[in-house]
C-alpha positions in Angstrom: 15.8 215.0 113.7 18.6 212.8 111.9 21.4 211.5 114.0 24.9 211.1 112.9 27.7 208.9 114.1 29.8 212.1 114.1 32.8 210.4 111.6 33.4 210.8 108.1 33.6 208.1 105.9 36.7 206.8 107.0 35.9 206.2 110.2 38.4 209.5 111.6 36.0 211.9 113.9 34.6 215.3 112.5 34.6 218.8 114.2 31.9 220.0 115.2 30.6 223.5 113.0 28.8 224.0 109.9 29.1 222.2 106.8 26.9 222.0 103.5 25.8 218.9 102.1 24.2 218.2 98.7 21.7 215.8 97.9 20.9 214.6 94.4 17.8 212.3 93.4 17.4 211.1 90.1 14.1 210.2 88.9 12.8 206.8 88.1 12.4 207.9 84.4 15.4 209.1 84.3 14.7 212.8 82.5 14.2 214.6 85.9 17.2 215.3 88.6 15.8 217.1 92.0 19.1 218.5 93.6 19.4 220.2 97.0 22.0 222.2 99.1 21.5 223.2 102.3 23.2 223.7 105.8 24.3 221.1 108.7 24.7 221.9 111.9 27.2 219.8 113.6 27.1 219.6 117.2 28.8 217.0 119.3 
């Protein structure tokens, strides 16, 4: 399980609720991009 400080990234607190996060990783060639969105659940 990842833990979060529950702010965003200036500092200010976030509700709690769903959000979606995307996640891009680029390879170390360069020609490949793995890309990923899924669901958080934020509960404080």
């Amino acid at each position: 399980m990842a833990q979060k400080s529950g702010t965003n990234e200036n500092g200010s607190p976030v509700a709690s609720g769903i959000y979606l996060y995307r996640i891009s990783i680029k390879s170390l060639e360069g020609n490949e991009t793995f890309v990923k969105t899924a669901k958080l659940i934020m509960l404080k």
